[in-house]
C-alpha positions in Angstrom: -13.5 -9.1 -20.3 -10.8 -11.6 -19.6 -10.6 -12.2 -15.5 -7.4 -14.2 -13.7 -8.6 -16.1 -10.5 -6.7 -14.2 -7.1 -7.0 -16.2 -4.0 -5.9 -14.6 -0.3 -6.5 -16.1 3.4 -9.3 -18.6 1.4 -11.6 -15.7 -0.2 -11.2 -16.0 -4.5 -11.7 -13.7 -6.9 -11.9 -13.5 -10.6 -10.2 -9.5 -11.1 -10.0 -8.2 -14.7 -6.7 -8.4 -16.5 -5.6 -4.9 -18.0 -3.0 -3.9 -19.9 -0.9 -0.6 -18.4 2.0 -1.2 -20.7 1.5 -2.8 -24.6 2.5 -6.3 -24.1 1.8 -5.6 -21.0 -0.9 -7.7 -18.8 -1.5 -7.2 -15.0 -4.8 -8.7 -12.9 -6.6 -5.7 -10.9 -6.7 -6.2 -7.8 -9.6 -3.7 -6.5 -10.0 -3.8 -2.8 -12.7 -0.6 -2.9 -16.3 -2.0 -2.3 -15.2 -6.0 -1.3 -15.4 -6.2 2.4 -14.7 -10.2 2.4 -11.4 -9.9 0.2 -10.5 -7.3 2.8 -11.3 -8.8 5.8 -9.0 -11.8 4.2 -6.1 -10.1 3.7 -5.7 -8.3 6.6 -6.3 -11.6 8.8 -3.5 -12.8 6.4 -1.2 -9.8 7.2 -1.8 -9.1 10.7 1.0 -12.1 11.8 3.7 -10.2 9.7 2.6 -7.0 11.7 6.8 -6.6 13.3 6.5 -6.2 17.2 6.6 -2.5 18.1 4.4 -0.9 15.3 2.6 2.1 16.4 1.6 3.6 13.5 0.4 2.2 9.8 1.4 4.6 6.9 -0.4 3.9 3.3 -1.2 5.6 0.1 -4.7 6.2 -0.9 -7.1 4.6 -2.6 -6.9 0.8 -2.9 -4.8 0.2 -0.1 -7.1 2.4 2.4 -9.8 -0.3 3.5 -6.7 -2.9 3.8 -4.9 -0.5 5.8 -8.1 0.5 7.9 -9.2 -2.7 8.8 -6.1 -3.9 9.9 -5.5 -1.0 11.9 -8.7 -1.5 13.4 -8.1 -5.1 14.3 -5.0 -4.3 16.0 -6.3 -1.2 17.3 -3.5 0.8 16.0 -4.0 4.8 14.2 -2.9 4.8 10.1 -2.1 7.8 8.2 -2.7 8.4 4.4 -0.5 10.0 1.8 -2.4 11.1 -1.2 -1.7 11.2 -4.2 -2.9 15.0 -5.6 -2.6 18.1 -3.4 -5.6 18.9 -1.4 -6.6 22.7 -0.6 -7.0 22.3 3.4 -3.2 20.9 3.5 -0.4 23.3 5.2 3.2 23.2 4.9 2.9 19.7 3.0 5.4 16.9 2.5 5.7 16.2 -1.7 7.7 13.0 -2.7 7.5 11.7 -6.5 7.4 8.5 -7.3 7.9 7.1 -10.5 5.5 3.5 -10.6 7.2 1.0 -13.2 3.9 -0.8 -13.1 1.9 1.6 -14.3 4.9 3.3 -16.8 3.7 7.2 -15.2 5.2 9.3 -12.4 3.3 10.5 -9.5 3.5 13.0 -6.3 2.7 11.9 -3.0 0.8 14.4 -0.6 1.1 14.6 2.9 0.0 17.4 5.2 2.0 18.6 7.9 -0.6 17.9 10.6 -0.5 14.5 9.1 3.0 14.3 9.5 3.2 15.1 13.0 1.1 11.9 13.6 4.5 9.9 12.5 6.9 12.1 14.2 9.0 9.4 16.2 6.9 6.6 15.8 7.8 2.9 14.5 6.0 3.1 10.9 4.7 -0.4 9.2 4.1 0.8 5.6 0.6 -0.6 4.0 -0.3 -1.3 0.6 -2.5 -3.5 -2.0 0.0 -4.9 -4.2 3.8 -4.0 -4.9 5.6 -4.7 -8.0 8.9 -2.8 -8.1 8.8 -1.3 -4.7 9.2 2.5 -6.0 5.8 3.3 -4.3 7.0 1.8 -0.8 10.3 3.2 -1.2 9.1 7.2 -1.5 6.6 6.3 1.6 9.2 4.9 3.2 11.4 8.5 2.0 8.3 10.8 3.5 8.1 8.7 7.1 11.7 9.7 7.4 11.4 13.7 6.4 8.5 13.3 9.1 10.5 11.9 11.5 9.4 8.5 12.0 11.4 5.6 11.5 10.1 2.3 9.2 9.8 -1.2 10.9 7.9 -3.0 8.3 6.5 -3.5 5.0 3.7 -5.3 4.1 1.7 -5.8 0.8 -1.3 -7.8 0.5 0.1 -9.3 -3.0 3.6 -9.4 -5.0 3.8 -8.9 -8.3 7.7 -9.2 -10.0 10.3 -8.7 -8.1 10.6 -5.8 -6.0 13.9 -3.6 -5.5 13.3 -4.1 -1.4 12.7 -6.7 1.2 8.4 -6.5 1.4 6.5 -9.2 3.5 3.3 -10.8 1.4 0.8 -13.1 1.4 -0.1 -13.9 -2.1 1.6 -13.5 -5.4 0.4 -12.5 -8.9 1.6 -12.6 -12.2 2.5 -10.4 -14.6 1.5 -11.8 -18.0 
């Protein structure tokens, strides 16, 4: 498998290259399972943390240990939007999101009692990497339905050029 070297706050690593789209090649960045690539890009982010955050919001799965460690370090809560409906959630918020990268729609989950957890709160949105922003842009859609108001956005790596102003650390291609 062909691999494209990634380097963020000093930890490298050699991710696979896949191909969403034909003609089409992206490195995977795979934050599940590495807690050293983690711990590296959350010391990376926490500076572009804006003052005044009280609340991370992210999208599960990649982005959860990033989100969760920073959140940890700053000893801030973090909520989760998922990304299929689970049977335990009430009276949940559903936003769709169509991801360029990956050329497929998705629906974002998040349960009420969730929700509540964002309800007037300054809201840093959290993810892995963002390419054309559609992803932060319906999170940023569901923090306002839940009445919390976005301060920040942060993304570990940029890939493209995304339709919205996002604050990264590191930069990959698309090939």
């Amino acid at each position: 498998m062909e691999t494209y070297p990634i380097t963020i706050g000093g930890v490298t690593r050699h991710v696979p290259l896949i191909e969403p789209l034909p003609g089409r090649r992206i490195p995977l960045v795979e934050f599940l399972g590495d807690p050293e690539l983690v711990r590296a890009a959350a010391r990376a982010l926490r500076p572009l943390v804006p003052e005044g955050t009280e609340v991370f919001f992210t999208t599960e799965t990649s982005p959860i240990p990033l989100t969760h460690v920073l959140a940890e370090e700053m000893g801030l809560p973090y909520v989760v939007a998922r990304r299929r409906r689970r049977p335990y959630m009430e009276d949940p918020i559903i936003q769709e999101v169509q991801t360029l990268t990956l050329g497929v729609g998705e629906v974002l989950w998040l349960d009420r009692r969730f929700a509540e957890k964002l309800l007037n709160q300054r809201v840093t949105l959290v993810s892995d990497v963002v390419s054309s922003g559609e992803t932060m842009r319906a999170m940023e859609r569901m923090v306002g339905r839940a009445g919390g108001r976005v301060v920040g956005r942060l993304a570990a790596f940029r890939q493209g050029s995304p339709a919205l102003e996002v604050h990264t650390v590191a930069e990959l291609p698309v090939l």
